[in-house]
SEROGU-980266 format. One line per 2 residues: number of its first residue (from 1); their letters; for each residue x, z, y of C-alpha. Coordinates in pm, 1 decimal, decimal comma, m for minus. Example, Ala and Ser with C-alpha at 12.3 -4.5 7.8 and 13.67 -1.06 7.14 Angstrom:
BEGIN
1	as	1230,0/780,0/m450,0  1367,0/714,0/m106,0
***
This chain:
BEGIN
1	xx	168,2/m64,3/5598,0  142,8/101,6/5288,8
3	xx	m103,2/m40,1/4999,4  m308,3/147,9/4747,7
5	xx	m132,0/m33,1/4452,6  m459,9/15,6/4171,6
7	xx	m630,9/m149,1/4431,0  m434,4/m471,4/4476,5
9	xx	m423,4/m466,2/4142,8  m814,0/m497,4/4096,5
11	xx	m852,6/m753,0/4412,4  m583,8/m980,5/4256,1
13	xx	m759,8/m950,9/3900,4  m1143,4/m1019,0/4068,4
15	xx	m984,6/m1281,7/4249,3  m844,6/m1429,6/3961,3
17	xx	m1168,9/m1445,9/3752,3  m1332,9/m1586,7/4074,6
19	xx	m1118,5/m1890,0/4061,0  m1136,7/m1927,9/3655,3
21	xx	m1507,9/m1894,6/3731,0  m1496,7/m2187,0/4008,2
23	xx	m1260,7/m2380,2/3786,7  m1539,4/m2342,9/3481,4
25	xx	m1841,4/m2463,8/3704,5  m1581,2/m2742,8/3823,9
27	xx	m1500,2/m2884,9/3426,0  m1873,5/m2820,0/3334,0
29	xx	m2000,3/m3069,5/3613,1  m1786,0/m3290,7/3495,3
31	xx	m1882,3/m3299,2/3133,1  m2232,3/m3269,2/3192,8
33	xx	m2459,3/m3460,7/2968,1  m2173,9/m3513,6/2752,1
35	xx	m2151,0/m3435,4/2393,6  m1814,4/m3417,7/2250,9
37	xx	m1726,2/m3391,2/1878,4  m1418,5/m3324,2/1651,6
39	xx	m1445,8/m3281,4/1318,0  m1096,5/m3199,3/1255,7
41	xx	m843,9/m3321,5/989,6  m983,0/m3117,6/660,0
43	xx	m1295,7/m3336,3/511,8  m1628,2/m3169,6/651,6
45	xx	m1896,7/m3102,4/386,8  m2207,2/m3392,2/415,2
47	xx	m2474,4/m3198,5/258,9  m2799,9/m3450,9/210,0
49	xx	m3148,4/m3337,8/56,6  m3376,8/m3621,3/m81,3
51	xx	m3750,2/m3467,6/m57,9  m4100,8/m3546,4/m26,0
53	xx	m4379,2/m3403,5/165,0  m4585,8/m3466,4/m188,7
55	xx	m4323,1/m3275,6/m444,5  m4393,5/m2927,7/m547,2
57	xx	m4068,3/m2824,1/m640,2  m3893,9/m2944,5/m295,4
59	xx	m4002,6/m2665,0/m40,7  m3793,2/m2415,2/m217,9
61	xx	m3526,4/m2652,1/m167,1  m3570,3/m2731,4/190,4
63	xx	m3617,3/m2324,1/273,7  m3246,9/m2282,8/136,0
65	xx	m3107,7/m2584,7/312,5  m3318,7/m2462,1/644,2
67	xx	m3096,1/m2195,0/700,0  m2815,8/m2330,0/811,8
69	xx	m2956,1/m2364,1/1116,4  m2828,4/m2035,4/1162,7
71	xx	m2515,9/m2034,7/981,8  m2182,1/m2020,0/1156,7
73	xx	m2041,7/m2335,4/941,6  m2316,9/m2509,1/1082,9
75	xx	m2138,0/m2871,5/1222,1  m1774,5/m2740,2/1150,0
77	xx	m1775,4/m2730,6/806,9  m2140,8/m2820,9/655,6
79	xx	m2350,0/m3103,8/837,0  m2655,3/m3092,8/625,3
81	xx	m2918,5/m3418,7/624,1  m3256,5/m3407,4/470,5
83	xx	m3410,6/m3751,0/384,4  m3723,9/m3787,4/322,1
85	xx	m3830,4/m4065,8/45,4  m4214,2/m4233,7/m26,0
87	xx	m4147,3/m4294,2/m385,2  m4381,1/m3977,7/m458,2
89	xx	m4623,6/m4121,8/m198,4  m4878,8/m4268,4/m464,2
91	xx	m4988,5/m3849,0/m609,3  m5161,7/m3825,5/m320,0
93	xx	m4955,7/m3742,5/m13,3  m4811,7/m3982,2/219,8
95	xx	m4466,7/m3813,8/362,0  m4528,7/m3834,4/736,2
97	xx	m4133,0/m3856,2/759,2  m4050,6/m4116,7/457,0
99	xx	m3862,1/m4397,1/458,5  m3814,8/m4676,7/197,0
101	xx	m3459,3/m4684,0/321,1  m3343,6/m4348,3/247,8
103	xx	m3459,8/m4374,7/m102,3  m3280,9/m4692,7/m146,6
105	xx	m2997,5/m4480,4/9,0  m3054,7/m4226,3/m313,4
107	xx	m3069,9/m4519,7/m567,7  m2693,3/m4646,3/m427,6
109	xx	m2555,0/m4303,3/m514,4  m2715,3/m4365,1/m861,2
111	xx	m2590,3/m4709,0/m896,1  m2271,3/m4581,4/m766,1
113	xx	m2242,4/m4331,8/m1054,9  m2285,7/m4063,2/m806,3
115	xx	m2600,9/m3900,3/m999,9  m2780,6/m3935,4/m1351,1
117	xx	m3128,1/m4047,8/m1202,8  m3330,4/m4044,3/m870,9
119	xx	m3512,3/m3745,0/m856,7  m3683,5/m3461,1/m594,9
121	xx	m3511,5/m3235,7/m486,9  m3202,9/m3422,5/m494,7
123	xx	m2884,8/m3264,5/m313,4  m2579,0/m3404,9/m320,6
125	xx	m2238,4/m3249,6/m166,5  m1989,1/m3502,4/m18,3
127	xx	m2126,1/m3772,5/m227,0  m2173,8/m3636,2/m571,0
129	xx	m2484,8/m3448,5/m698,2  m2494,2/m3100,4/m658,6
131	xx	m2707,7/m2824,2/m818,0  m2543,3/m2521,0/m688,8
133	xx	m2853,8/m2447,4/m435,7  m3062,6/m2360,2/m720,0
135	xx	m2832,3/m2021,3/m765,9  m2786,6/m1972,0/m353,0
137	xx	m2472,6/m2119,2/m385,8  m2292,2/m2317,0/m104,8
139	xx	m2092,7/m2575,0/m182,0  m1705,6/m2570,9/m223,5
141	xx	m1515,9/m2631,8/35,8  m1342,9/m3002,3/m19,1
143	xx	m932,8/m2986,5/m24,8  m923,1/m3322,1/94,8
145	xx	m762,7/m3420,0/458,9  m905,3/m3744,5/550,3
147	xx	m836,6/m3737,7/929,7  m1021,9/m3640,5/1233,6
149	xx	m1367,7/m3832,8/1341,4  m1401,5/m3844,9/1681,4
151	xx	m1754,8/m3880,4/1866,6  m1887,4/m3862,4/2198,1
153	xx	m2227,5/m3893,0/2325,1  m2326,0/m3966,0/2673,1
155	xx	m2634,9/m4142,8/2816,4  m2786,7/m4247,2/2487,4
157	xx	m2438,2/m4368,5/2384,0  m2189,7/m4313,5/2149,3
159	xx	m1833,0/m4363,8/2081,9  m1636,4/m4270,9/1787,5
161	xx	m1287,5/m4303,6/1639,3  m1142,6/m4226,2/1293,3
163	xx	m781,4/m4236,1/1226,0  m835,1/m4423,0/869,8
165	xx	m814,0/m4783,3/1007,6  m686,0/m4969,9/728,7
167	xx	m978,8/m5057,8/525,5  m1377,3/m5183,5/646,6
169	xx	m1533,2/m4897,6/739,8  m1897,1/m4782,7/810,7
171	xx	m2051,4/m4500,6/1119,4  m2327,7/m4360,7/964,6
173	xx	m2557,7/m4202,5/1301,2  m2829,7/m4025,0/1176,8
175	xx	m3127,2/m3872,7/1410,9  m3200,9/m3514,1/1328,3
177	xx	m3574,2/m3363,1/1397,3  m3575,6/m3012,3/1410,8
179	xx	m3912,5/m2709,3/1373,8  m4089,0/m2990,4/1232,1
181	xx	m4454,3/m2839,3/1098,7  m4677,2/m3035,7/853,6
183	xx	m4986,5/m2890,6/734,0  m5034,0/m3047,3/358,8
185	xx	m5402,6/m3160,0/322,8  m5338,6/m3351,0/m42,3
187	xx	m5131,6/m3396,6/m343,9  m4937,0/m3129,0/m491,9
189	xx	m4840,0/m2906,6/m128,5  m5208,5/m2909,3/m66,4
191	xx	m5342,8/m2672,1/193,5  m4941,6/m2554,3/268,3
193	xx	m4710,8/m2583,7/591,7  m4438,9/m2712,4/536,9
195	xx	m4138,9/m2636,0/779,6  m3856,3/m2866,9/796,1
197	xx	m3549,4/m2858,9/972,6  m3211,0/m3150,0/950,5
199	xx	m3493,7/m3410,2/918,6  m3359,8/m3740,4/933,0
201	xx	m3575,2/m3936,3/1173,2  m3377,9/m4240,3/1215,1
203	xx	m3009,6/m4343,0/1070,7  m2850,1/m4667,2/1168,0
205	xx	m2550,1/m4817,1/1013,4  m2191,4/m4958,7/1219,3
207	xx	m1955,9/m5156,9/1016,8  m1566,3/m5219,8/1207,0
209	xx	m1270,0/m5326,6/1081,5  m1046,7/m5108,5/1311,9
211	xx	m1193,1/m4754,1/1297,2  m1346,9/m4744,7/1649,6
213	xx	m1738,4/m4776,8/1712,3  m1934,2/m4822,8/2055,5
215	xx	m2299,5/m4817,6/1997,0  m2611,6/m4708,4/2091,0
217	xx	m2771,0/m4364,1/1973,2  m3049,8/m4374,0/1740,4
219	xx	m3343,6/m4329,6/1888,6  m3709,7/m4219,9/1712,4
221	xx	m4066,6/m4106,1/1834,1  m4140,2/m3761,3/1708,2
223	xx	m4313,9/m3547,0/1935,9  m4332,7/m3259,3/1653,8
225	xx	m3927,9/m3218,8/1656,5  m3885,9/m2869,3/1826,2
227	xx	m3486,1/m3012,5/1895,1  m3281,1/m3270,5/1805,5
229	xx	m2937,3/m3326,9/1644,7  m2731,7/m3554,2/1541,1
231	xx	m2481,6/m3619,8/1240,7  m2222,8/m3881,1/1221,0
233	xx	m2024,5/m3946,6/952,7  m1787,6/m4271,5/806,0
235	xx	m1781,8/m4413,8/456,2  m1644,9/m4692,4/322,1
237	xx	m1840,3/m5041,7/402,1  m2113,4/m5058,5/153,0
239	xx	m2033,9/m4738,7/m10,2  m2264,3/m4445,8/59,2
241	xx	m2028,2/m4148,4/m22,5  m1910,3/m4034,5/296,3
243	xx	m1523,7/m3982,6/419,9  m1547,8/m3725,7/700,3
245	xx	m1858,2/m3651,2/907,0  m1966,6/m3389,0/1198,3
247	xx	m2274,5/m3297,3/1399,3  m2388,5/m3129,8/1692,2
249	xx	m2717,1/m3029,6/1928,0  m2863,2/m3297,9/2164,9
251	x	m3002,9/m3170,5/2477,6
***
């Protein structure tokens, strides 16, 4: 029997990609409704914005940081936060998104040395106050190799590991609201929309002693959030500058 040898060739090939394409749909229902994330050894940039709903000088600030949700380093090499704080809330807005906590959050970075004053917009790159947005700048990438941090998300819960065990640590889980649209009735952002993306809708705090967390995702009611995320990063028990951190899309 003689064979047409291009042929064979192209029936073995399609056969081939039929069983990588079983094998695919095989690992996929496995992992379904699972999140998996690596940050990887190199420290991953935690870029947070402190803003207010009721400062002027903050939406040019968010419209910089909001475009990351396009940009290719987006989770691998910048996870950006935006907290928003109610210390402005008394001009005549009340920030539909504040929290007393995450300007508390601001005044440890302060107290920690971390920044002159509390102030919006405040931006701050792996811990330390940064100004670079002001000139379109992104932030340098850090040369420090703290170790991998570990995360996986599956049925509203989430493990994580990072390889730094020797000291107290602390998971940071923060609950990101995304396509978020406030009309601005009062204050200084009067009769303006505001779009905001990274919002920070709910962050809980994990102590260990052994670099290995089991707990429960963050959860928050926000029926404007277009899509959710979540960031994770670890610092140093009762220190706010972060160690390593990554992020990712929740379905």
């Amino acid at each position: 029997m003689v064979v047409d040898n291009d042929r064979g060739v192209s029936i073995n090939k399609l056969s081939q990609a039929i069983l990588f394409a079983l094998a695919m749909l095989a690992g996929s229902a496995a992992t379904a409704g699972q999140l998996v994330l690596n940050s990887g050894v190199a420290q991953v940039t935690l870029l947070e914005l402190y803003t207010s709903q009721g400062c002027s000088s903050c939406p040019p600030a968010e419209r910089w940081l909001n475009a990351y949700v396009d940009s290719e380093d987006l989770w691998t090499r910048t996870v950006p936060v935006v907290f928003h704080v109610d210390y402005w809330d008394y001009l005549g807005w009340q920030d539909s998104l504040a929290d007393s906590a995450h300007g508390e959050r601001q005044r440890d970075y302060a107290r920690a040395g971390r920044a002159r004053t509390v102030y919006t917009p405040g931006m701050f790159a792996n811990g330390r106050e940064w100004r670079g947005w002001t000139f379109r700048l992104d932030p340098r990438a850090s040369d420090r190799e703290p170790g991998n941090l570990a995360v996986t998300i599956s049925d509203h819960k989430l493990s994580a590991t990072f390889q730094d065990s020797a000291r107290p640590l602390a998971l940071h889980v923060a609950l990101l609201g995304f396509g978020i649209e406030t009309p601005v009735e009062r204050g200084e952002n009067r009769n303006r929309t505001l779009r905001q993306e990274f919002v920070v809708l709910a962050h809980e705090v994990h102590d260990t002693t052994d670099g290995r967390w089991d707990v429960r995702l963050p959860q928050a009611s926000q029926p404007l959030a277009g899509r959710l995320g979540v960031a994770v990063w670890v610092s140093e028990s009762g220190k706010p500058y972060p160690l390593q951190a990554t992020g990712g899309w929740l379905d």
